[in-house]
C-alpha positions in Angstrom: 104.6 129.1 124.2 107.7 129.3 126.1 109.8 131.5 123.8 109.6 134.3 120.7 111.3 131.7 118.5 110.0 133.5 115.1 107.1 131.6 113.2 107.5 131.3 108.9 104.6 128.4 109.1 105.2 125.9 106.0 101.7 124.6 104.8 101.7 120.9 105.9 99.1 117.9 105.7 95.9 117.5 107.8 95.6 113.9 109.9 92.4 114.2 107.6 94.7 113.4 104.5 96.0 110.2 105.7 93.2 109.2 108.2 89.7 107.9 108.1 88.7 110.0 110.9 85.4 108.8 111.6 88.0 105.8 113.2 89.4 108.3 115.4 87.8 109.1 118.6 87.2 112.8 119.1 90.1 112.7 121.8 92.8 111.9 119.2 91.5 114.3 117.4 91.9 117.2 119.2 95.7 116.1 120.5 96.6 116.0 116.8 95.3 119.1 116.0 97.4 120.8 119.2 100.3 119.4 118.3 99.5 120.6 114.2 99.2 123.8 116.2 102.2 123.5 118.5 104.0 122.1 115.1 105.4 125.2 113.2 106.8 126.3 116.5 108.6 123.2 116.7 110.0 123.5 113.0 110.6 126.9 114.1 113.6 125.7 116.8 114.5 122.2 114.6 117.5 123.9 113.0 119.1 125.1 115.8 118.3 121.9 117.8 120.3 120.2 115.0 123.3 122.5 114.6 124.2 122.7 118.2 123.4 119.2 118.8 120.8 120.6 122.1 118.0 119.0 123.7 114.5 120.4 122.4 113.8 122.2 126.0 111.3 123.9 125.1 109.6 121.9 123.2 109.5 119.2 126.1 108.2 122.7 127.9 105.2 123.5 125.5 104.3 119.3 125.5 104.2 119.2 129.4 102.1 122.3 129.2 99.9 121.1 127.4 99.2 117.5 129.0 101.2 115.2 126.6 103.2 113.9 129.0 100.5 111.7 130.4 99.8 110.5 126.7 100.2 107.0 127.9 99.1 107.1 131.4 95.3 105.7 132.2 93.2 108.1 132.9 92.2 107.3 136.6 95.6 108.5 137.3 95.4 111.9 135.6 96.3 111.0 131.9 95.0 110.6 128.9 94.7 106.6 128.4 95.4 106.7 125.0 95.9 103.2 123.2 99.2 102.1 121.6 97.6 103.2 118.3 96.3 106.0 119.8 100.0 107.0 121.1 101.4 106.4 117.9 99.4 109.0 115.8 100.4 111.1 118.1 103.9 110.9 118.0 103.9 110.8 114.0 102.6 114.1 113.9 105.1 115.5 116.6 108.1 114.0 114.2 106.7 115.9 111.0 108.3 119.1 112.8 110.9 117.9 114.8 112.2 114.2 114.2 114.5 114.5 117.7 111.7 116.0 119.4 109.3 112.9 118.6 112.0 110.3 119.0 112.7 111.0 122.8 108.9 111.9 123.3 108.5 108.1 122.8 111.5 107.6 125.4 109.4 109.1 127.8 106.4 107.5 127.2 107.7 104.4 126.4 108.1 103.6 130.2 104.6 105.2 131.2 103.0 103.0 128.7 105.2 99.7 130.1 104.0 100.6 133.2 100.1 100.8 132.2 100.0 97.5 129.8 102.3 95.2 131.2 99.9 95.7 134.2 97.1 95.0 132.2 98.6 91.3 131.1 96.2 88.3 131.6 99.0 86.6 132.8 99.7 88.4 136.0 99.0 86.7 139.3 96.5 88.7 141.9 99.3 88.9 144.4 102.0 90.4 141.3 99.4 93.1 140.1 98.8 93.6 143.6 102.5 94.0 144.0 102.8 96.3 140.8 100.0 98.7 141.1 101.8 101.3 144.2 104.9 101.0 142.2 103.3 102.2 139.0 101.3 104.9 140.5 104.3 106.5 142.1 105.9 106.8 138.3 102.4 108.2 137.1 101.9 110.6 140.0 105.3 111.9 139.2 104.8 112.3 135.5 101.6 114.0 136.2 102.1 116.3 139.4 105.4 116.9 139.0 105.6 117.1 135.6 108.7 114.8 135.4 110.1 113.6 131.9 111.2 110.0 131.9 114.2 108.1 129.9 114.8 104.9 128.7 118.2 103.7 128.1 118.4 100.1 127.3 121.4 100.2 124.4 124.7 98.8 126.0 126.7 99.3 122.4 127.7 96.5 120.4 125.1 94.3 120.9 121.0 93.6 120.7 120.1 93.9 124.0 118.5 90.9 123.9 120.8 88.9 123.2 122.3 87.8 126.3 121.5 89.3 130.0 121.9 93.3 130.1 125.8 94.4 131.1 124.4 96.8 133.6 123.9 94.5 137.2 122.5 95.3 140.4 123.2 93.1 143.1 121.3 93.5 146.9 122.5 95.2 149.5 120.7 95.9 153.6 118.1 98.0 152.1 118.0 97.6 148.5 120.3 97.3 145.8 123.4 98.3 143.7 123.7 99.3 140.5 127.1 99.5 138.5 127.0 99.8 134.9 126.4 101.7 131.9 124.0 102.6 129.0 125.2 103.5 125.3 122.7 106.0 123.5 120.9 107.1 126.8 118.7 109.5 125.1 117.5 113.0 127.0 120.7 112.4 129.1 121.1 115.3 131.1 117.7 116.3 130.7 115.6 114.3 132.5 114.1 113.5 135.6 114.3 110.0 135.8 116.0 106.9 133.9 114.6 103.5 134.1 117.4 101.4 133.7 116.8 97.8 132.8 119.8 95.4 134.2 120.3 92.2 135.6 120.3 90.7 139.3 123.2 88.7 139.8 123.6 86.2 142.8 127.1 84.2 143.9 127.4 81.4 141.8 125.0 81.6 139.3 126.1 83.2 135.9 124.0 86.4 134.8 120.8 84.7 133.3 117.8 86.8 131.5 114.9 85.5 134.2 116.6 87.8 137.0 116.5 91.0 134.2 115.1 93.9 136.7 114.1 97.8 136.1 114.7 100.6 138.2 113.5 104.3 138.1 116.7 106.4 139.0 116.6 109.9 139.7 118.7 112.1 137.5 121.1 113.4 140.3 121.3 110.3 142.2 125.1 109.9 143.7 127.0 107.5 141.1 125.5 108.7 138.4 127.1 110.5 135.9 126.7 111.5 131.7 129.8 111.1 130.0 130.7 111.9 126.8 130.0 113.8 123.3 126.7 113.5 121.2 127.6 114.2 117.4 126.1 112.2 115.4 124.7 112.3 111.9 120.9 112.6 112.2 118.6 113.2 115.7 120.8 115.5 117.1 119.0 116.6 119.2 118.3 113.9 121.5 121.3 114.3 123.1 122.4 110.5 123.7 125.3 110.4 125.5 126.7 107.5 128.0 125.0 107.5 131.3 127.3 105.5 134.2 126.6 104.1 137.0 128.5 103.5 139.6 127.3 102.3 143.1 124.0 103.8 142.3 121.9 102.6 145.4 117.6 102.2 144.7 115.4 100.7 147.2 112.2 98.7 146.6 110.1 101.9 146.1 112.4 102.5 143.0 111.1 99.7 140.9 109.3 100.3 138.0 107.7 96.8 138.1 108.1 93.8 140.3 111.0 91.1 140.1 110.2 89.2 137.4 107.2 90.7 135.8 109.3 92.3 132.9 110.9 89.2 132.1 107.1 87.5 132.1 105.0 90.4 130.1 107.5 92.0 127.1 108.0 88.8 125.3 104.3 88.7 125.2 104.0 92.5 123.9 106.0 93.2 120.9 105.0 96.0 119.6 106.1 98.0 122.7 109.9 97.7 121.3 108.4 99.3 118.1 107.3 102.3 119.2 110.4 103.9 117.6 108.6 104.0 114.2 106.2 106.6 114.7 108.7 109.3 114.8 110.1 108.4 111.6 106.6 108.2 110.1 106.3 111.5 111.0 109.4 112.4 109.6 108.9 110.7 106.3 105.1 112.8 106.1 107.3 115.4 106.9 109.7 115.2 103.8 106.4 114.8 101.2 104.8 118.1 103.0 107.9 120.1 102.3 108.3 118.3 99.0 104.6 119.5 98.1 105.3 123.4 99.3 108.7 123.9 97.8 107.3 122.6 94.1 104.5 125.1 94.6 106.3 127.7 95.7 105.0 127.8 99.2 108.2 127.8 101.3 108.5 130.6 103.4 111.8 132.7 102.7 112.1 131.3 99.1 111.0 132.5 96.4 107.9 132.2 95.0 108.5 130.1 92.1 105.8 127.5 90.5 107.6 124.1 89.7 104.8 122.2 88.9 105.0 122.4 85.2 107.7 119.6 85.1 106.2 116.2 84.4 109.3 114.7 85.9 108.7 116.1 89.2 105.2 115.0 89.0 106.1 111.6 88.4 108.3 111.5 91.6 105.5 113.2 93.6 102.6 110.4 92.8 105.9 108.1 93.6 106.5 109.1 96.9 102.7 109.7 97.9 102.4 105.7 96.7 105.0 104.9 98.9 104.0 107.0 101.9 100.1 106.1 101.5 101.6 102.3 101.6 103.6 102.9 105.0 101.2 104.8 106.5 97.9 102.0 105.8 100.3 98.9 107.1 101.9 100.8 109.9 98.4 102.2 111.4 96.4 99.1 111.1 99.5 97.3 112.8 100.0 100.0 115.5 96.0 99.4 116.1 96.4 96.1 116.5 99.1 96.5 119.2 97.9 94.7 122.4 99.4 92.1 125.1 98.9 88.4 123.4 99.0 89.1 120.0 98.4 86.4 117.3 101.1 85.1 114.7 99.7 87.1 112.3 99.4 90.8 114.0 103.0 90.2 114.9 104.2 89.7 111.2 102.3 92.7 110.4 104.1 95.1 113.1 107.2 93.7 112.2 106.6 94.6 108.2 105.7 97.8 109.5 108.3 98.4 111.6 110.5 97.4 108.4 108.7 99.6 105.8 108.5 102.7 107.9 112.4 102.4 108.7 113.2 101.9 105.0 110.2 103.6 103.6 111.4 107.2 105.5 115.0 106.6 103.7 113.4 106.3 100.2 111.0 109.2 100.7 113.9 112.0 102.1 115.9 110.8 98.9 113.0 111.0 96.4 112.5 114.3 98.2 116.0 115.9 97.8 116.2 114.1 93.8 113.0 115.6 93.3 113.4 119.6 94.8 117.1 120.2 93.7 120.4 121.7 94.8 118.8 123.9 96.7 117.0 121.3 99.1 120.5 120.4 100.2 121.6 123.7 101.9 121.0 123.4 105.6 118.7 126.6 105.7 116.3 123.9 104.9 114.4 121.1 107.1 114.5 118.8 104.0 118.8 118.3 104.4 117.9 117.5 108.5 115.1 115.1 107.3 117.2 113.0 105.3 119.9 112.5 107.8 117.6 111.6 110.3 115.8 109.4 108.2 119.1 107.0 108.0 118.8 106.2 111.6 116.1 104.5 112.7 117.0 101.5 110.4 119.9 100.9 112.9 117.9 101.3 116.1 117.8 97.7 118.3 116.6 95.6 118.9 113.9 95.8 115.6 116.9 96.9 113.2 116.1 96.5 109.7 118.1 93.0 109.0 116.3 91.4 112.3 113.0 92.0 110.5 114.0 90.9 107.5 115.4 87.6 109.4 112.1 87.6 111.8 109.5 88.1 109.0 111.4 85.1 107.1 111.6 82.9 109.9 107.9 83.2 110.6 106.7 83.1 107.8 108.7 79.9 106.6 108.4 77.8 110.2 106.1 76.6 112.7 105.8 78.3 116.1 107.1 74.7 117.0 110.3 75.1 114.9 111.2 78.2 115.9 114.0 76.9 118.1 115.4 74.6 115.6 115.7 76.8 112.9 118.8 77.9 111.3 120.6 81.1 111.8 119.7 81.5 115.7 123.2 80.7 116.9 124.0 84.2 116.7 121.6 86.0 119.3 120.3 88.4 117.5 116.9 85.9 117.3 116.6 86.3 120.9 114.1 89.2 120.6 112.1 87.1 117.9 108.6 86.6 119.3 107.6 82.8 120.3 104.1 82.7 121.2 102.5 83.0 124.0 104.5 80.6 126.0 107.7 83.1 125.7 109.4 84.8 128.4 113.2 86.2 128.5 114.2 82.8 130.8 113.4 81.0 126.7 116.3 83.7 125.7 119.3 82.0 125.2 
């Protein structure tokens, strides 16, 4: 442990309560069990993490300790090779203690696992795996020798990213390239090692177009780039998102995270990798029902010990918000599961209702859970006042925001794959993440 934070351990849930673990292989197992018992250390530093608005340091600290950081990273590299599903469980225990912690844990991983399945796509020539595999290992090597925690900003503000070619550009220079841009919500800014930033080639003459979209691994003090900026915002404080800019920011080859063209050709065909959001708020929402159980039985540490079981009311609204959660939890596991390059029509219907459910689902159980314990669940000595403000934002969080799976689930579910371009209400952009079949790629994007 990397500091004497004091320890009052809340009782919380076992993966055994919402898992069949005979699914699980014995590997899983034991990662959610370390992080159960790196957990109340990490509910330990939440509130301070939250009121100051600070990067969870050490928390980062105990995780690279203990291997997590090569969660996503096959295992003939050093890592763990977990699945998507695998990753997921993972991170929804992590954001039971500490929402901000599990949120930019996925940041992180995020671009380890783009790196590992993206290379693993069917639809990948020889010569561009061939292409991709020293580039990868040089990310994995650093995540796993040195250590180094990787960021992902993609958000340019105002807009789904998707939507039309990425504001950040990079255009080629004798040696490599140049970078100018910038990144809204760049989370772990400041704090760490590298951020692979996603922007667009551009070339005289031809307007910015999605097909030249290209990614970048850029070392946090490379000249030109800077973190600008406060970070106060109403729930994950502690991610500490601030604007990263770039100005004249020069990468070479060696610096890509994946070969020209191969993001453009594999993410269309992957989309649950843009909802790997939704396990921290999973966690979160498990969270809120754990504290919710303890604080009706008189089980929070530094309260007292009263018994508030006795009130059928608060019964009710227990069985209420267990239904709820049991719901999330069954559709968002199996979907997370299923998570793979290729999917069918119908696994990508189900991540999207997950994604949905979990996003909305977390909102409904931190309210149930402040109606339900009091007054007194509102002061900010509590987690449960933290929980419910950073439950509101992952239903805001592009590009699977809550009204673009509404829209996506409808539009599936109502048209043929065939249709899909025809069909009403994709003037606006925000469709331009939708999944198209296996045929898509970002040059379809409009």
């Amino acid at each position: 442990m990397n500091d004497q934070t004091p320890i009052l351990a809340m009782p919380m849930s076992s993966p055994s309560d919402y898992y069949d673990m005979s699914r699980v292989r014995p590997e899983v197992v034991l990662a959610m069990a370390k992080i159960n018992e790196l957990g109340p250390l990490f509910a330990a530093r939440a509130k301070a993490v939250d009121d100051e608005a600070s990067f969870p340091t050490a928390n980062y600290m105990d995780l690279a300790d203990a291997g997590f950081l090569g969660l996503s990273i096959p295992q003939e590299f050093g890592g763990w090779g977990f699945s998507m599903g695998e990753y997921a469980m993972v991170g929804a225990e992590i954001g039971k203690y500490c929402g901000a912690t599990a949120l930019t844990f996925n940041m992180h991983n995020g671009s380890m696992a783009w790196s590992r399945f993206m290379y693993d796509m069917p639809n990948l020539t020889d010569a561009e795996r061939a292409e991709f595999a020293p580039l990868r290992a040089r990310q994995f090597t650093r995540a796993i020798k040195e250590r180094a925690i990787y960021s992902q900003p993609i958000s340019e503000g105002g807009q789904n990213w998707t939507s039309k070619p990425n504001q950040t550009q990079c255009r080629k220079v004798d040696g490599g390239w140049m970078i100018n841009g910038f990144k809204k919500f760049a989370s772990l800014a400041g704090y760490c090692d590298y951020y692979t930033i996603v922007c667009t080639e551009i070339f005289e003459g031809i307007e910015p177009r999605h097909e030249d979209t290209m990614l970048f691994v850029v070392p946090k003090d490379a000249v030109g780039l800077t973190v600008k900026g406060d970070w106060d915002p109403l729930g994950m404080r502690g991610t500490n998102s601030r604007d990263l800019i770039l100005k004249d920011v020069f990468v070479t080859e060696e610096d890509l995270l994946m070969p020209r063209g191969i993001f453009g050709k594999t993410l269309p065909n992957w989309p649950h990798m843009m909802a790997t959001l939704a396990p921290a708020y999973m966690g979160v929402a498990q969270g809120a029902y754990d504290f919710t159980i303890a604080y009706l039985q008189g089980r929070v540490p530094g309260q007292p010990p009263i018994d508030r079981r006795m009130y059928a009311t608060k019964r009710v609204a227990v069985s209420k918000m267990y239904a709820r959660l049991a719901n999330m939890r069954a559709l968002w596991w199996q979907a997370f599961c299923e998570g793979k390059g290729m999917p069918s029509k119908a696994e990508v219907m189900r991540i999207y209702a997950a994604q949905y459910n979990v996003m909305e689902g977390v909102q409904e159980i931190t309210a149930m859970a402040i109606r339900t314990c009091g007054g007194q669940s509102m002061l900010k000595s509590l987690p449960l006042e933290r929980m419910y403000r950073d439950s509101r934002c992952g239903a805001l969080m592009l590009p699977y925001t809550s009204e673009i799976m509404e829209d996506y689930i409808g539009v599936l579910a109502l048209y043929d794959m065939s249709e899909l371009d025809k069909a009403p209400g994709d003037e606006g952009g925000a469709r331009n993440s939708l999944w198209r079949g296996d045929s898509g790629s970002l040059k379809g994007l409009r």
